[in-house]
Structures are given as structure tokens and as C-alpha cells.
C-alpha positions, 0 to 999 in steps of 0.5 A, a space after each residue: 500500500 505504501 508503494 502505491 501511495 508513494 508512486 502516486 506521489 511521484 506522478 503528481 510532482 511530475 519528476 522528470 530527470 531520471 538520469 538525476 534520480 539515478 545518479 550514481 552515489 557514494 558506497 555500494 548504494 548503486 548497487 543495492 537500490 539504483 538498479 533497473 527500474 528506480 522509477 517504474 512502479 511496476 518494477 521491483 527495483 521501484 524505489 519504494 519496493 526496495 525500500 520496503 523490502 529493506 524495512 523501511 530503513 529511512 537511514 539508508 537512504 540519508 547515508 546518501 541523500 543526507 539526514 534530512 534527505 536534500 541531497 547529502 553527499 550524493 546531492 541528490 535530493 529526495 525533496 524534488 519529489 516528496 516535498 514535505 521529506 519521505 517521512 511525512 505522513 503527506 508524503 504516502 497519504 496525502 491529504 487522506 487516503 482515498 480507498 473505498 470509505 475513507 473519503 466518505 468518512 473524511 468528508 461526512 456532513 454529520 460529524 468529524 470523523 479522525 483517523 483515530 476513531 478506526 486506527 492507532 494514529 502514530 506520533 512518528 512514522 517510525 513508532 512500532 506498529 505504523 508501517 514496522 513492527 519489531 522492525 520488520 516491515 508489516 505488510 497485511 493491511 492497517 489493523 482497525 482499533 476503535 476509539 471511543 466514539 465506536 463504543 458509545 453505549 447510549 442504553 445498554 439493552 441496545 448494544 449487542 456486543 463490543 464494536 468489531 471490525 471483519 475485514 469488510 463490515 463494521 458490527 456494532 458500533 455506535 457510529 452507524 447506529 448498530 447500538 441503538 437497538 431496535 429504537 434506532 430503526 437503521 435501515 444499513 447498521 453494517 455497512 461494508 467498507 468496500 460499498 460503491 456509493 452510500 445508500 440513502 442518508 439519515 435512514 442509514 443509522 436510525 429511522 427517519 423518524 425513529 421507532 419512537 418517534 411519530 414525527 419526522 421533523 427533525 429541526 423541531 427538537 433538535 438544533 440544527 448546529 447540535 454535534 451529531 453522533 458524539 453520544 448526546 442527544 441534543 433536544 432543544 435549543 437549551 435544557 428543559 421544555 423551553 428547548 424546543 418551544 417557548 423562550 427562556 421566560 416561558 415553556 409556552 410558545 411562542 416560539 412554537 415548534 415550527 419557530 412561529 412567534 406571532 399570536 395568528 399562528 395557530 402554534 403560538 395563539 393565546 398560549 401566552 394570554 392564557 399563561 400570564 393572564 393578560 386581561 387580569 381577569 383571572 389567575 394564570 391559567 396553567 399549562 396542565 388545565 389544557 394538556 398533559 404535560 409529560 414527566 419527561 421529553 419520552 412520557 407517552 403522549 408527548 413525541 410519540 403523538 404526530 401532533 398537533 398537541 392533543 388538548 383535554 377532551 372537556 374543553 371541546 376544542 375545534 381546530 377548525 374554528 379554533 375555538 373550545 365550545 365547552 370550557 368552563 372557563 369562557 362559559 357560552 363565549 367561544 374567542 378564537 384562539 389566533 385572535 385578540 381582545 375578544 376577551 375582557 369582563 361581560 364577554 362570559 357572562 353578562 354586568 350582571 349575569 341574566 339570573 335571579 340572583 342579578 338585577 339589570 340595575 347592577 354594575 361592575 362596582 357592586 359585585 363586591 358587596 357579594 363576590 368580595 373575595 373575588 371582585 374589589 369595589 372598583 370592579 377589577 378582578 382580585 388577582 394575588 400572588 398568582 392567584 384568584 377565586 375568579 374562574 375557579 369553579 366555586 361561586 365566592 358568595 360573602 
């Protein structure tokens, strides 16, 4: 492999003199390595064979072309053709090698894959185990070591086994999503090293969406500039519920799971009306009187529903006319839900209800001579600490 690499080296730099390259030099050099086909690569005179045969004993070739190889006392300098010296890791790998996965694998958009996350990278090209071994020159292709990216083990009811290499298939590793277990839904856990061309994209590790989930859009939870395949699952854009909608004030939109932030998006409406109680006609109405709200980001009912979020069945909500038609809370009134102002006091029940307890003679400044603990004498509603008797299913009568 490494006479391939180094021939291809040669072609690039385009080294034209052959009479200088195969310049007589001092000692038995001449006859030991500037023999016929110096610079044929299918020769087994090719330099880099003879190099390789000779265990890649760079210190024979600086006994001529000098310890840093730019000529030494032959003056023939290996710098011509390998630029960067003939010890560079340049000089057989270029800018990486090019067989079968590695270029897939070096240029992936999903994350950095290094040469040490499949082999031990040398600090020098002379450490035991590179291209010698004991000093003899290895000759079976590069041993595959995973680092630890491989062995990421998210839950492990879903690892099968350590991460393996066969020589064509890579089992088990983390990377290709083998050790997601059934939750991933990977379509090619174990793809082979020598594929022609990938086959689909995301699919490949885990299923888009995976089995646990019911939605396939994906940027809804998971920030598009997040780390992919480094063992963390990113959801949100920071921890908790406001990660995936509402801000850093609020878990309620806006923004909703599509990055609507105005209130005529039906994912944004009057979330914020109902949290804070805007029109102060009653305590902050809170997130469980219209949803289940989940224990955690996996509780059923949350990611596993396709959405839209499922509201409580007694409220009567209507999508369509986004209205609820059967709330307590607004009584006969049905506001829309995208639009504003169409709440305020006398928009549930009449100043003074149509009832044999009101006379038509009564005004909002004398509901508190009955409703004292909920109504003050200037006919605001009495909102303290958060809370209200106002819209709290018991009628405050004093």
C-alpha cells in the first residue's frame, strides 16, 4: 500500500530527470537500490519496493541523500519529489487516503470523523506498529482499533456486543447506529467498507423518524448546529421544555415548534394570554388545565403523538374554528384562539349575569358587596400572588 501511495506521489510532482534520480552515489548504494527500474512502479527495483523490502530503513537512504534527505553527499535530493521529506505522513497519504470509505468518512456532513476513531494514529512514522513492527516491515493491511466514539453505549439493552471490525463490515458500533437497538430503526447498521456509493442518508443509522418517534421533523427538537453522533442527544435549543418551544421566560410558545412567534399562528395563539393572564381577569391559567404535560421529553403522549398537541377532551376544542365550545372557563363565549381582545369582563357572562340572583340595575362596582373575595369595589378582578377565586369553579358568595 505504501508503494502505491508513494508512486502516486511521484506522478503528481511530475519528476522528470531520471538520469538525476539515478545518479550514481557514494558506497555500494548503486548497487543495492539504483538498479533497473528506480522509477517504474511496476518494477521491483521501484524505489519504494526496495525500500520496503529493506524495512523501511529511512537511514539508508540519508547515508546518501543526507539526514534530512536534500541531497547529502550524493546531492541528490529526495525533496524534488516528496516535498514535505519521505517521512511525512503527506508524503504516502496525502491529504487522506482515498480507498473505498475513507473519503466518505473524511468528508461526512454529520460529524468529524479522525483517523483515530478506526486506527492507532502514530506520533512518528517510525513508532512500532505504523508501517514496522519489531522492525520488520508489516505488510497485511492497517489493523482497525476503535476509539471511543465506536463504543458509545447510549442504553445498554441496545448494544449487542463490543464494536468489531471483519475485514469488510463494521458490527456494532455506535457510529452507524448498530447500538441503538431496535429504537434506532437503521435501515444499513453494517455497512461494508468496500460499498460503491452510500445508500440513502439519515435512514442509514436510525429511522427517519425513529421507532419512537411519530414525527419526522427533525429541526423541531433538535438544533440544527447540535454535534451529531458524539453520544448526546441534543433536544432543544437549551435544557428543559423551553428547548424546543417557548423562550427562556416561558415553556409556552411562542416560539412554537415550527419557530412561529406571532399570536395568528395557530402554534403560538393565546398560549401566552392564557399563561400570564393578560386581561387580569383571572389567575394564570396553567399549562396542565389544557394538556398533559409529560414527566419527561419520552412520557407517552408527548413525541410519540404526530401532533398537533392533543388538548383535554372537556374543553371541546375545534381546530377548525379554533375555538373550545365547552370550557368552563369562557362559559357560552367561544374567542378564537389566533385572535385578540375578544376577551375582557361581560364577554362570559353578562354586568350582571341574566339570573335571579342579578338585577339589570347592577354594575361592575357592586359585585363586591357579594363576590368580595373575588371582585374589589372598583370592579377589577382580585388577582394575588398568582392567584384568584375568579374562574375557579366555586361561586365566592360573602
Amino acid at each position: 500500500m505504501k508503494a502505491i501511495a508513494i508512486t502516486m506521489l511521484l506522478g503528481v510532482a511530475g519528476c522528470a530527470d531520471e538520469r538525476v534520480l539515478s545518479a550514481p552515489c557514494v558506497g555500494d548504494c548503486t548497487a543495492r537500490v539504483h538498479g533497473p527500474g528506480l522509477l517504474d512502479p511496476m518494477s521491483s527495483g521501484f524505489h519504494a519496493a526496495v525500500l520496503r523490502r529493506e524495512n523501511w530503513s529511512f537511514p539508508l537512504c540519508a547515508r546518501c541523500h543526507g539526514a534530512d534527505f536534500s541531497g547529502g553527499a550524493s546531492g541528490v535530493s529526495c525533496l524534488g519529489c516528496h516535498q514535505a521529506g519521505p517521512t511525512a505522513c503527506v508524503t504516502c497519504h496525502g491529504d487522506g487516503p482515498t480507498s473505498f470509505g475513507h473519503v466518505a468518512h473524511a468528508t461526512t456532513r454529520q460529524t468529524s470523523v479522525t483517523c483515530a476513531d478506526c486506527h492507532i494514529t502514530p506520533t512518528s512514522w517510525d513508532d512500532d506498529g505504523h508501517i514496522v513492527h519489531d522492525g520488520i516491515a508489516i505488510t497485511k493491511p492497517p489493523i482497525v482499533t476503535f476509539g471511543a466514539a465506536a463504543a458509545i453505549t447510549i442504553d445498554p439493552a441496545n448494544r449487542a456486543g463490543p464494536p468489531t471490525w471483519d475485514g469488510a463490515t463494521c458490527s456494532n458500533v455506535y457510529c452507524h447506529g448498530a447500538a441503538l437497538g431496535s429504537a434506532g430503526g437503521g435501515a444499513m447498521t453494517q455497512p461494508r467498507w468496500d460499498a460503491p456509493a452510500p445508500i440513502g442518508t439519515c435512514v442509514r443509522c436510525h429511522g427517519n423518524p425513529p421507532p419512537s418517534h411519530t414525527r419526522n421533523d427533525c429541526a423541531s427538537c433538535h438544533p440544527a448546529n447540535a454535534p451529531h453522533i458524539d453520544g448526546i442527544v441534543q433536544v432543544g435549543r437549551v435544557a428543559g421544555c423551553s428547548g424546543c418551544h417557548g423562550s427562556a421566560s416561558s415553556p409556552a410558545p411562542p416560539f412554537d415548534l415550527e419557530g412561529n412567534r406571532f399570536t395568528t399562528a395557530i402554534g403560538v395563539g393565546a398560549h401566552q394570554a392564557h399563561l400570564q393572564a393578560l386581561s387580569r381577569i383571572s389567575a394564570p391559567v396553567p399549562c396542565a388545565t389544557c394538556h398533559v404535560v409529560p414527566a419527561e421529553i419520552g412520557s407517552p403522549g408527548h413525541i410519540d403523538s404526530p401532533g398537533p398537541a392533543t388538548v383535554t377532551a372537556s374543553l371541546g376544542w375545534d381546530r377548525g374554528s379554533q375555538t373550545c365550545s365547552s370550557s368552563y372557563c369562557h362559559q357560552v363565549a367561544r374567542p378564537v384562539w389566533t385572535s385578540t381582545g375578544q376577551v375582557s369582563c361581560g364577554s362570559c357572562h353578562g354586568i350582571p349575569p341574566a339570573d335571579a340572583n342579578h338585577t339589570p340595575a347592577m354594575t361592575a362596582t357592586t359585585c363586591a358587596g357579594c363576590h368580595a373575595g373575588t371582585v374589589d369595589a372598583f370592579g377589577n378582578i382580585i388577582v394575588t400572588n398568582g392567584t384568584s377565586k375568579h374562574i375557579n369553579g366555586i361561586v365566592d358568595l360573602q
